[in-house]
FIDREN-736043 format. One record per residue: x, y, z of N, C-alpha, C in turn. Coordinates in steps of 0.2 Angstrom, whole numbers, plus 5000, padded with zeros to 4 digits. Each point is the difference from the previous one (the first is absolute). Example, Ala and Ser with C-alpha at 12.3 -4.5 7.8 and 13.67 -1.06 7.14 Angstrom:
BEGIN
506649725039499650065000500450065000 499850054996500450065001499650055003 
***
This chain:
BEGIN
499749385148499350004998499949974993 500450014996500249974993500149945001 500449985002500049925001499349955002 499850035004499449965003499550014996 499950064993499450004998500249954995 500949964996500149994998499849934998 500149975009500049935002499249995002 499650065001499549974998499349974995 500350064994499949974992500449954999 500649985002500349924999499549955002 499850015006499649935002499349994996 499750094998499550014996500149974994 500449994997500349984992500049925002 500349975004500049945004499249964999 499450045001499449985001499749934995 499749965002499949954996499350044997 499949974993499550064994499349945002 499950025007499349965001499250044997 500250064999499450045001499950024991 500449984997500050014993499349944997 499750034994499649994999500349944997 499549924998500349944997500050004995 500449954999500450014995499549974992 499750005000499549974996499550074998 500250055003499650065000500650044997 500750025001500450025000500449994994 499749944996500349974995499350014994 499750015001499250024995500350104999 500550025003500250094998500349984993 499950064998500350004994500550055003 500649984995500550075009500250024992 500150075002500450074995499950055004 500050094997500250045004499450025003 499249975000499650035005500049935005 500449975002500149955006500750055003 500350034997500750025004499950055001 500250045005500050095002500550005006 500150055002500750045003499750055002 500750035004499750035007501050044997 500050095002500450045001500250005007 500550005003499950035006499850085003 500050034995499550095000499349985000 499749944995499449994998499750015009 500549925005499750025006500050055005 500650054999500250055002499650055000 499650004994499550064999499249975000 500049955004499449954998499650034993 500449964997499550024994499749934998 499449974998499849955001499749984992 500450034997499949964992500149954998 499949934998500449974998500350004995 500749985002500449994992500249944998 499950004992500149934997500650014996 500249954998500650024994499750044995 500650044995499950034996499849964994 499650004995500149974994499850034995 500150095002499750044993500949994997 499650014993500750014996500050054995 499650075004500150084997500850015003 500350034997500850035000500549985005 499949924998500549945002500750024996 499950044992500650014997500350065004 499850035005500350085003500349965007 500549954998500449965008500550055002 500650034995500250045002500050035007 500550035004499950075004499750044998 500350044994499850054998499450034995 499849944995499350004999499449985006 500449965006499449985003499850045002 500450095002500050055004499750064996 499849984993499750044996500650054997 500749975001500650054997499950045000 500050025010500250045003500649995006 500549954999500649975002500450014992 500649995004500550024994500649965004 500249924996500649965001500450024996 500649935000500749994995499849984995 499550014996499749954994499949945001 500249975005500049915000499549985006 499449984999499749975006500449985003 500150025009500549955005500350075002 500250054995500550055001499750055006 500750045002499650055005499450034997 499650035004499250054999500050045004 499650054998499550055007499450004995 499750045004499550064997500350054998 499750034994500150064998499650055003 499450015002499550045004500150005009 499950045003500350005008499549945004 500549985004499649945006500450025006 499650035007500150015005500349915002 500349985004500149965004499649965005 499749954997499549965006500249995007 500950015000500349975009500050085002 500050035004500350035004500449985004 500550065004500549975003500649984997 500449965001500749974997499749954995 500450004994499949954993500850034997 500149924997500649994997500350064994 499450004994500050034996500349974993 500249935000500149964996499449964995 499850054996499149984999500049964990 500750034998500050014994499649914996 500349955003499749914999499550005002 499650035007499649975004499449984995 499850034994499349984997500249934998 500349984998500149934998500249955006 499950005009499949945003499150004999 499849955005499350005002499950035005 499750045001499950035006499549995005 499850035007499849965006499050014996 500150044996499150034997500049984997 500549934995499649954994500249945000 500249985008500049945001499249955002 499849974998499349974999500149945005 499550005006499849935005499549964996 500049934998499349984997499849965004 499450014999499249975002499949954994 500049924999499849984994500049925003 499549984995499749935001500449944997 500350034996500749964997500650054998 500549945003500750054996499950034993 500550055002500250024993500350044998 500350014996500650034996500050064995 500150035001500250074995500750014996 500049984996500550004993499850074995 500650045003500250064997500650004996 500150014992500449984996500150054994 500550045000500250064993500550014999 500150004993500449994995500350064996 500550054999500050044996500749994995 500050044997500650014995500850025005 500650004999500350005005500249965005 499849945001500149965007499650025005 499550054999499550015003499449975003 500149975005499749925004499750045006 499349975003499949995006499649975002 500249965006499649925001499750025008 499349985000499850015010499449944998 500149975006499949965002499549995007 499750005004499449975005499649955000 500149955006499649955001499750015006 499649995000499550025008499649925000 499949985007499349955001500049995007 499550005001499550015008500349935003 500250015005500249955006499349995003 499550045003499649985003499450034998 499450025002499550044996500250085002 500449995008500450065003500550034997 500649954998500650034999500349974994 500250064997500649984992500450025001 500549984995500650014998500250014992 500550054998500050014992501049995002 500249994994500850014999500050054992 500550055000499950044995500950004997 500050014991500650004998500250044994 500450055000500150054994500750004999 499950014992500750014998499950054992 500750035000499650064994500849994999 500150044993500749974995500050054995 500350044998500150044996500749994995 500250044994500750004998500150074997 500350034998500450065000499549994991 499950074998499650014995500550034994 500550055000500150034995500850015001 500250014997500950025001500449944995 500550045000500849964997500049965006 500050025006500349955006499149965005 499849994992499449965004499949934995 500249935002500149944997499250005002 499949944994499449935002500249985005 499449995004499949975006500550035006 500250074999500550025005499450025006 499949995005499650015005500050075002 499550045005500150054998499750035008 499449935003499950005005499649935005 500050005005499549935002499950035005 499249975003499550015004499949935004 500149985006499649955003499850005005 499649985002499649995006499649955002 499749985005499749955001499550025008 499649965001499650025007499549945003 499650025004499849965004499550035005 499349994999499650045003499349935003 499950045008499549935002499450055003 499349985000499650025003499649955005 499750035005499649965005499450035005 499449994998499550045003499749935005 499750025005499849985004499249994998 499949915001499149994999499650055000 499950045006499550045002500250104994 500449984997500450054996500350075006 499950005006500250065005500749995000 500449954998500750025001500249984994 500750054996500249984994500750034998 500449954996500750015000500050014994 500550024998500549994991500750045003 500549954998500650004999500349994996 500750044997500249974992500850045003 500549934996500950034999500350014992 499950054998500450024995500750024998 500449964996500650015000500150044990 500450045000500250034992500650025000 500249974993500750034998500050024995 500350045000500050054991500850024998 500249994996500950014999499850034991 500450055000499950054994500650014995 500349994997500750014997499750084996 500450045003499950075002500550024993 499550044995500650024993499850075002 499850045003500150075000499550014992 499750004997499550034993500850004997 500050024995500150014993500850075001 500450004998500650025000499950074994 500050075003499750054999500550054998 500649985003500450065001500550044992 499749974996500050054992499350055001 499749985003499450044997499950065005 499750034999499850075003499450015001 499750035005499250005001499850044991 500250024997499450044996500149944997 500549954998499649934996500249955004 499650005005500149945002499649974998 499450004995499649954996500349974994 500650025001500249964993500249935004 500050005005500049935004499449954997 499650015000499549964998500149974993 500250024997500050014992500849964997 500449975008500749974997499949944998 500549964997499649924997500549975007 499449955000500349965008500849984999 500149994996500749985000500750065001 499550055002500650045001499950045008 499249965004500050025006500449965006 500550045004500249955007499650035006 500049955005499950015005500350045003 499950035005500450065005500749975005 499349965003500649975004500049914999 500449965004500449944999500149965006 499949955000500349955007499650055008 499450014998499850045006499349955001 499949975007499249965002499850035006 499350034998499550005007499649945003 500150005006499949965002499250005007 499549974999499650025006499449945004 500250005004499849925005499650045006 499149984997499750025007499549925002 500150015008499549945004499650055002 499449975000499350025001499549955006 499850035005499649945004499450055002 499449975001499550035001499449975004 500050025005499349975003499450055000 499649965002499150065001499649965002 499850035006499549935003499550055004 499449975000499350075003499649935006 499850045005499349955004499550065001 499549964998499450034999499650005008 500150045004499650025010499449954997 499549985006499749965001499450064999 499450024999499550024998499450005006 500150055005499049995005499549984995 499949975005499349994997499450044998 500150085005499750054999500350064993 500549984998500450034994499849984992 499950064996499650004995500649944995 499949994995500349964996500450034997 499850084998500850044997500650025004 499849995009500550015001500449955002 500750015000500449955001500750025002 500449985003500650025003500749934998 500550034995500449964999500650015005 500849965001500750015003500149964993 500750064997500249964995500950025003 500449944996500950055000500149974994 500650034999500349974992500950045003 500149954997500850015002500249974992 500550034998500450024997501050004999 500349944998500550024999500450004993 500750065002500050024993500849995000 500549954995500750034999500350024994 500250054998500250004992500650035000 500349974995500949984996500350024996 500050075000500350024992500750024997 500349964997500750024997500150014994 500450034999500450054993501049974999 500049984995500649975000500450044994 500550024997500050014995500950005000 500249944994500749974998500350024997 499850064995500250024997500250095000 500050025008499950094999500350044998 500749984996500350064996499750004994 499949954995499550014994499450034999 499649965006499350045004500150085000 500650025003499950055002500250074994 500249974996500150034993499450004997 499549965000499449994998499350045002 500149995005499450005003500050065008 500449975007500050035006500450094997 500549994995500250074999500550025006 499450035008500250005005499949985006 500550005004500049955004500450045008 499649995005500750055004500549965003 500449974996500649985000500249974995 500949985000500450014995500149924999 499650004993499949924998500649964996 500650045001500549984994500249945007 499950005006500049945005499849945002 499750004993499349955001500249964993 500349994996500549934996500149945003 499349974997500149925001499449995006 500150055004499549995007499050014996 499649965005499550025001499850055004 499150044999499950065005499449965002 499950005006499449965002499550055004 499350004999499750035006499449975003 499849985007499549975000499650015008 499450015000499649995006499649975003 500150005003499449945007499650035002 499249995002499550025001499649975002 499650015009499649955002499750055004 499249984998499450025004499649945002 499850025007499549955002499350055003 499550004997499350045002499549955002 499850035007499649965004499350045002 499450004996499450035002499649965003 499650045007499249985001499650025003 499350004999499750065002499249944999 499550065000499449995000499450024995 499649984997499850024992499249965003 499650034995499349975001499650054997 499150005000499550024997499450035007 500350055001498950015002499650055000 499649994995499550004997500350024992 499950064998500250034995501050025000 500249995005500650035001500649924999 500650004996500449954999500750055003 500149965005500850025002500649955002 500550044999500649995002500550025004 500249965005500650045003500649965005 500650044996500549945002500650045005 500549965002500550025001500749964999 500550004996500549984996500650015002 500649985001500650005000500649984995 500650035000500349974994500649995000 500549965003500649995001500450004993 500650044998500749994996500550005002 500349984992500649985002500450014992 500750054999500050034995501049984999 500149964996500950004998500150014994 500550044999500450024994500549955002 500449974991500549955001500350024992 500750075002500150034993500949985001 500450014992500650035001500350065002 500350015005500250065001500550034995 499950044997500450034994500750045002 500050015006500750015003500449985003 500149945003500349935001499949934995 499449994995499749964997500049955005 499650015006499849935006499350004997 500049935002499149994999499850045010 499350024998499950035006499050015004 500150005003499350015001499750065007 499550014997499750045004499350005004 500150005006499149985001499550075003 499650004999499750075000499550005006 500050015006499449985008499450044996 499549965000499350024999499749985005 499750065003499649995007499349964997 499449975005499749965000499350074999 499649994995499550035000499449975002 499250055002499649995003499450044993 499549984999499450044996499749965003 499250055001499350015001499650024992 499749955001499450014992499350005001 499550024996499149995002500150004992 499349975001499450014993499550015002 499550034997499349995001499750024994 499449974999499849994993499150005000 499750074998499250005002499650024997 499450024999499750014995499650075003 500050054995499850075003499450014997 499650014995499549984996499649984996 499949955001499649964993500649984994 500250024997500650004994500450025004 500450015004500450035002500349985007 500750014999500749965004500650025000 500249985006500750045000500449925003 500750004999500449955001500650055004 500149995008500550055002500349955003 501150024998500249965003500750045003 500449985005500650045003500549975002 500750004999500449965004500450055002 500450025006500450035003500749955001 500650045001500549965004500150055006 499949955005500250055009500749975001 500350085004499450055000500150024991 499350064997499950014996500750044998 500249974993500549994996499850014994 499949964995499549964995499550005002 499550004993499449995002499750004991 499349975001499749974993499350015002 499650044997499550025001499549984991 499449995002499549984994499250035000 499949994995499350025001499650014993 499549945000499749994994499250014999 500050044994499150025003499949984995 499549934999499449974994499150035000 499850004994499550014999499849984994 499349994998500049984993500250034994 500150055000500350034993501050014998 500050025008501149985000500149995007 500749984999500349995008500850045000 499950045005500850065002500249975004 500950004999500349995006500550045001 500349995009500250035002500849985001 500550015000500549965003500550065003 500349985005500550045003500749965002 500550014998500349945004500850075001 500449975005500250045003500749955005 500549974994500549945001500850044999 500249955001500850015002500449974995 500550034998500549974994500149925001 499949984997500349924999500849995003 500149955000500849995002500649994994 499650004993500450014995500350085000 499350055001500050055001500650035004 499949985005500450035008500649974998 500249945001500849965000500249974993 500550004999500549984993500550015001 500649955003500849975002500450004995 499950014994500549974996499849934996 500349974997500350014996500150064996 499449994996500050044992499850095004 499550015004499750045002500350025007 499850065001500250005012499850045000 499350045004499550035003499950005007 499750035004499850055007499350024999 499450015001499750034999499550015006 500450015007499550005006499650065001 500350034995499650085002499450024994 499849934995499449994997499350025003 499750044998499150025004499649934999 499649995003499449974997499650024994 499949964997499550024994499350005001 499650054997499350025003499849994992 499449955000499849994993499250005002 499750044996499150004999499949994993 499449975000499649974994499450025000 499750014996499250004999499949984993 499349944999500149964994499250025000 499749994993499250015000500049964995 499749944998499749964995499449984999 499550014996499249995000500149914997 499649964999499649944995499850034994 499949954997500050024993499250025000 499950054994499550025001499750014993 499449964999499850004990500050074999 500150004995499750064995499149984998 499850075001499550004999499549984992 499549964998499949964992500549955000 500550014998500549935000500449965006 499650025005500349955007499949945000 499749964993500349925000500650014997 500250054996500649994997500750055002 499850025005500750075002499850025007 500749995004500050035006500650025001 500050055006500750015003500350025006 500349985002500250045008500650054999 500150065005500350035002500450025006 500750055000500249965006500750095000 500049985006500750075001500050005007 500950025000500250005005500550055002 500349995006500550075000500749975006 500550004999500649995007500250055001 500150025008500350065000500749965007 500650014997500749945004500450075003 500150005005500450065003500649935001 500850034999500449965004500249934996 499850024995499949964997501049954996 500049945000500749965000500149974993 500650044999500049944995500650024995 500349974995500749974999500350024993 500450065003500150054995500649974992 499950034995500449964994500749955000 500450035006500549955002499849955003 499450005005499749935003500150015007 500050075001500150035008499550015002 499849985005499250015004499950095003 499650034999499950094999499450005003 499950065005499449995001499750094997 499349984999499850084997500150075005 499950074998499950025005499350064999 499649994992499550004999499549955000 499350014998499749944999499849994994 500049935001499849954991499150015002 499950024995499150015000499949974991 499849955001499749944997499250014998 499950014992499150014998500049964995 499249955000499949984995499249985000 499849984992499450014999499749954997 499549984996500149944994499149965001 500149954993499450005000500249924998 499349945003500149944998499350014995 500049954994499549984994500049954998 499349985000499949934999499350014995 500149964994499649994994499949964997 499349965001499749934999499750004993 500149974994499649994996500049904998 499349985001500149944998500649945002 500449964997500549995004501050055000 499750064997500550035001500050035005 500550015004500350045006500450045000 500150085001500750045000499650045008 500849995004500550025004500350045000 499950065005500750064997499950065008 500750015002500150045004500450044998 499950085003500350054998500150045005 500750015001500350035006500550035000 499950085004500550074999500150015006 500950005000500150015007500650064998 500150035006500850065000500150015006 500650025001500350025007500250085000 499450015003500250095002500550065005 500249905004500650045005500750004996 500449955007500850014998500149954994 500449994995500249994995500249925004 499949945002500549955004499549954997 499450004999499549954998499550024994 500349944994499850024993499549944998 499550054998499649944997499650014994 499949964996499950024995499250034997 500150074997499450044999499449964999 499949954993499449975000500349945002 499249934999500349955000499249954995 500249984997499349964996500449925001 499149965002500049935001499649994995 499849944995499550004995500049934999 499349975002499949944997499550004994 500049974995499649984995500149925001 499149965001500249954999499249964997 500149934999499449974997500049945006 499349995003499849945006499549974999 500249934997499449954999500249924999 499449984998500349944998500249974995 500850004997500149984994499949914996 500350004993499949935001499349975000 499750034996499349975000499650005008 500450045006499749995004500349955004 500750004998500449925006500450025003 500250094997500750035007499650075004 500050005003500150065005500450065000 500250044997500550045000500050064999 500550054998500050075002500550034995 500050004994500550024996499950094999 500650015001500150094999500550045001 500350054998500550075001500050025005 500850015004499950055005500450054999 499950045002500450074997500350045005 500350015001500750065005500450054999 499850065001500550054999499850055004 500750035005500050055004500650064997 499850055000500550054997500750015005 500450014994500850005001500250055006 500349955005500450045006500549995002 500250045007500849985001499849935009 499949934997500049965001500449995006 500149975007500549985004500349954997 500750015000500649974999500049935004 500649975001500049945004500749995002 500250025008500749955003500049945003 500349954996500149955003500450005005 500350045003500449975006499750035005 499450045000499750005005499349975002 500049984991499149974999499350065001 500350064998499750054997499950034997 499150044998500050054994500350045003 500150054994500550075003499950054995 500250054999499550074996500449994995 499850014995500350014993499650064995 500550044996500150064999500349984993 500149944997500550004993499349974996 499949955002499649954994499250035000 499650014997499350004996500049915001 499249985003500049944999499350014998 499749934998499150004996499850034995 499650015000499750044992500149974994 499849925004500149974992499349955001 499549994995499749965001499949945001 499849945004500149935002499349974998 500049964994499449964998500149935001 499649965002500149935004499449974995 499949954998499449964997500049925004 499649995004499849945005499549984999 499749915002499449984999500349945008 499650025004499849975006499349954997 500149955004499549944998499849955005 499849975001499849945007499949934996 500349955001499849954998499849935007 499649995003499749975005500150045006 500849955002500250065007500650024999 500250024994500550034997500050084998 500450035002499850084997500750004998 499950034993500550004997500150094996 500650004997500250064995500750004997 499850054995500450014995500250064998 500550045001500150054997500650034995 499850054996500850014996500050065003 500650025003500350095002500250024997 499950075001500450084998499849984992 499549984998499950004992500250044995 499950055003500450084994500750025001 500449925005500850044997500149984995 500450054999500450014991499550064995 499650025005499550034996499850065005 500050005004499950045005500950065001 500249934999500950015004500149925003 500750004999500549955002499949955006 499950065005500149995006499650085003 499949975008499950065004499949985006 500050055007500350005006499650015005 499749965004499750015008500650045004 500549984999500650015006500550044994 500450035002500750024996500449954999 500150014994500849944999499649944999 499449985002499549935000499749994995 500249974995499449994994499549955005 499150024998499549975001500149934998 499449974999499649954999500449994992 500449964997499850014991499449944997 499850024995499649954996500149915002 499849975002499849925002499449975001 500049964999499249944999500249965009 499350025004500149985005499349945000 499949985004499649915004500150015005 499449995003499849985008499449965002 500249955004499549985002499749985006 499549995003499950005008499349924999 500549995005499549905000499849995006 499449995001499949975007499649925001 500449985006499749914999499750005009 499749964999499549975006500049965000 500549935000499949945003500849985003 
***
């Protein structure tokens, strides 16, 4: 079926461009970003019929990071590129079987931001940043319409970092690379009732894994005196150790719009859509040096490493999903639904040293083929008032993800229920560094309810002050996760997760200040730490400077969450894990940036962590991880149309 829909967008791409307007007309365009627009594949998924045009606001272009972009509520190795999660709980989007090798994934491209263009002339996106450290990342997208039906874009990234601080950190010693590259085509038919996007992403990320900072003088009651050492006297943990992670990515989505009676009102309408999906990802751990390493850093190991002179420890898995959805979606009258039926074939090897014969070895794991049923429906109950319900089951019922979101004009609540299975990190671990079992793991039951309002004036000063509101609550029975050794544990109370907070926004003239304030605790089992407060704060000035010649946004951003016991970081299994010794945060972060637009150029400039040396030395997202230090960073984004 794939195939034929393939070879029929070839011949449609094939089409001579008779119907396009002339070219005498075509060339009187001024082409920029209101001639280009794009198309999500979710965009059609959820017919949502917005146009979108390229971006060319250049409000908090300087927040490119992961972890500012996320409002510094993720917590990396201090080096853009490095492992991340979230620090706040995220249920699981998949249900069903998933890898669990999550720690890189925010730095590929993923299937929700890869962009189909619509556009009257090629064109190009030149993404370019520059930090202190070797600190590099280049992306790149060319897109141009083959016919007024069908484009084509080709996409390129590469990111480069170097090792920041230590006796055993040279100039220019690498520390990480990032590349990837892609290829994405779209093709709607004249009458717009049948329409395709397909894209192949390939990413590779290689990590030279130093373990943080070499601890073992220090004691938890001062383990802040780490921050406060002169770099010349910090080593790394570990040595001659590289992760390693190679994932392909292939994606289709294609919908036909049913033919419409004549006697059928114009709301309503009847789509068939499928999207297919395939997935393979490659993760290895190498490590050449494990008797030094393991004086450093692993400590313990379940087995006797004085065997392991001169030899490498390797660990590595193979992973492939192929998901294949299709179903029926459409509108009548006031009612918008959804509903599909999906399958999902794996395929799971372990390729480790055996630590009691030292054979290289491998293991394959039989994962049976699963089946999930899903709906949406989306309707309007009175006047301001709606509800978005949605359900996925796996059959028979196993997993299951449950939703439910109620809007009106003053706030909108939701509901989430989800009800998933251990990961395969979770479950299986052969060795090398680690060897686990964990068949007799529960299901994890996780519920959410979240309330957030729109910002709402203050009363007399509502041109100058508003603010929204917002609180939520987790409640996780069964809950998994990765005890201070970096052993996977599952609870046998529950993690019940509360939190509260307030956004504020305060306009005077061309000043602007920004600020979100949020209190969160965990009132179950002690396995999930987050930190008491958390403050975001902008202060900034937006105008035109220069007598009126630049466009730009000059201003403060300000960061401080209070002092917690932060997840740790195992590189050999590419996991956070509990930690119980280090206090990390509770130190101020001030940034000063001026974001600016020069034609079709958006550009910035910022200095980081301004109040080191003044604040403290250093300080820690992660244990053992000095943050972000002080550097003058540039970025700029270009876009051409011819």
């Amino acid at each position: 079926m794939v195939i034929c829909w393939l070879l029929i967008s070839s011949l449609a791409l094939a089409q001579d461009n008779t119907n396009r307007n002339s070219t005498s007309k075509k060339d009187s365009i001024r082409y920029g970003p209101h001639t280009t627009r794009y198309y999500y594949w979710h965009t059609l998924y959820h017919n949502i019929d917005d146009t979108l045009y390229i971006d060319t606001a250049y409000a908090n272009r300087h927040r490119y990071n992961l972890v500012q972009k996320n409002n510094n509520m993720w917590q990396d190795l201090g080096v853009f590129g490095t492992a991340a999660q979230p620090i706040f709980y995220r249920e699981p989007e998949q249900i069903g079987t998933r890898l669990g090798y999550n720690s890189l994934a925010p730095y590929r491209l993923h299937r929700d931001e890869v962009r189909y263009f619509d556009s009257y002339s090629p064109v190009t996106d030149l993404d370019y940043i520059q930090g202190g450290k070797g600190r590099t990342r280049l992306r790149v997208t060319h897109a141009r319409s083959i016919t007024p039906e069908a484009s084509a874009a080709i996409f390129f990234q590469r990111q480069e970092a170097n090792k920041i601080l230590g006796r055993n950190s040279r100039r220019n010693d690498p520390m990480l690379t990032n590349q990837g590259y892609g290829t994405m085509a779209r093709f709607f038919s004249r009458d717009l009732r049948y329409k395709l996007l397909a894209h192949f992403l390939y990413s590779e990320h290689a990590v030279q894994e130093n373990g943080g900072y070499n601890t073992n003088e220090l004691s938890p009651s001062t383990s802040h005196m780490l921050a406060n050492l002169p770099p010349q006297e910090l080593a790394y943990s570990l040595e001659q150790v590289v992760s390693r992670e190679k994932v392909y990515n292939f994606h289709l989505y294609q919908q036909l719009d049913l033919p419409k009676d004549s006697l059928q009102q114009i709301k309503q309408t009847v789509q068939l859509f499928h999207q297919l999906e395939w997935l393979r990802q490659a993760n290895e751990y190498v490590d050449e040096n494990l008797l030094s390493n393991f004086r450093n850093f692993y400590r313990r190991l379940p087995f006797n490493v004085a065997q392991w002179r001169g030899r490498e420890l390797r660990y590595a898995t193979h992973y492939q999903q192929l998901d294949n959805r299709a179903g029926i979606k459409g509108q009548w009258h006031g009612l918008r639904y959804r509903t599909y039926l999906r399958n999902r074939i794996y395929s799971f090897q372990a390729n480790y040293t055996d630590v009691n014969t030292l054979a290289d070895s491998a293991k394959n794991v039989h994962l049976a083929p699963e089946w999930f049923a899903g709906a949406v429906a989306q309707f309007a109950v009175y006047q301001h008032h709606s509800i978005d319900a949605e359900a996925e089951v796996q059959l028979p019922l196993q997993d299951y993800r449950t939703k439910i979101i109620y809007h009106n004009k003053w706030f909108k609540g939701t509901w989430v229920r989800t009800v998933f299975s251990p990961d395969l990190t979770q479950r299986h671990v052969f060795g090398s560094f680690f060897k686990w079992a964990n068949p007799d793991f529960y299901r994890t039951i996780s519920d959410r309810l979240n309330y957030e309002t729109g910002f709402i004036p203050v009363p007399f000063i509502k041109k100058y002050l508003s603010f929204a509101h917002f609180a939520g609550f987790e409640n996780i029975q069964n809950f998994v996760y990765y005890d201070t050794a970096g052993i996977a544990r599952q609870t046998t109370e529950g993690v019940r997760l509360l939190h509260a907070g307030l956004h504020i926004r305060a306009q005077w003239k061309d000043w602007q200040w920004h600020t979100q304030i949020r209190y969160s605790q965990n009132i179950g089992e002690d396995v999930f730490r987050v930190p008491p407060l958390l403050i975001n704060s902008q202060l900034f000035i937006q105008k035109k400077f220069f007598a009126g010649e630049l466009d730009g946004q000059l201003g403060l951003d300000f960061h401080w969450k209070s002092a917690f016991y932060a997840n740790a970081f195992m590189p050999a299994t590419q996991q956070f894990i509990l930690n119980n010794r280090y206090l990390t945060d509770g130190y101020p972060v001030l940034d000063l940036f001026f974001n600016f637009k020069i034609s079709r150029a958006l550009l910035f400039v910022k200095l980081t962590n301004m109040l080191q040396d003044i604040a403290g030395k250093a300080y820690f997202n992660t244990p053992r991880y000095f943050a972000q230090p002080r550097s003058l960073e540039i970025g700029i984004n270009w876009l051409f149309f011819d």
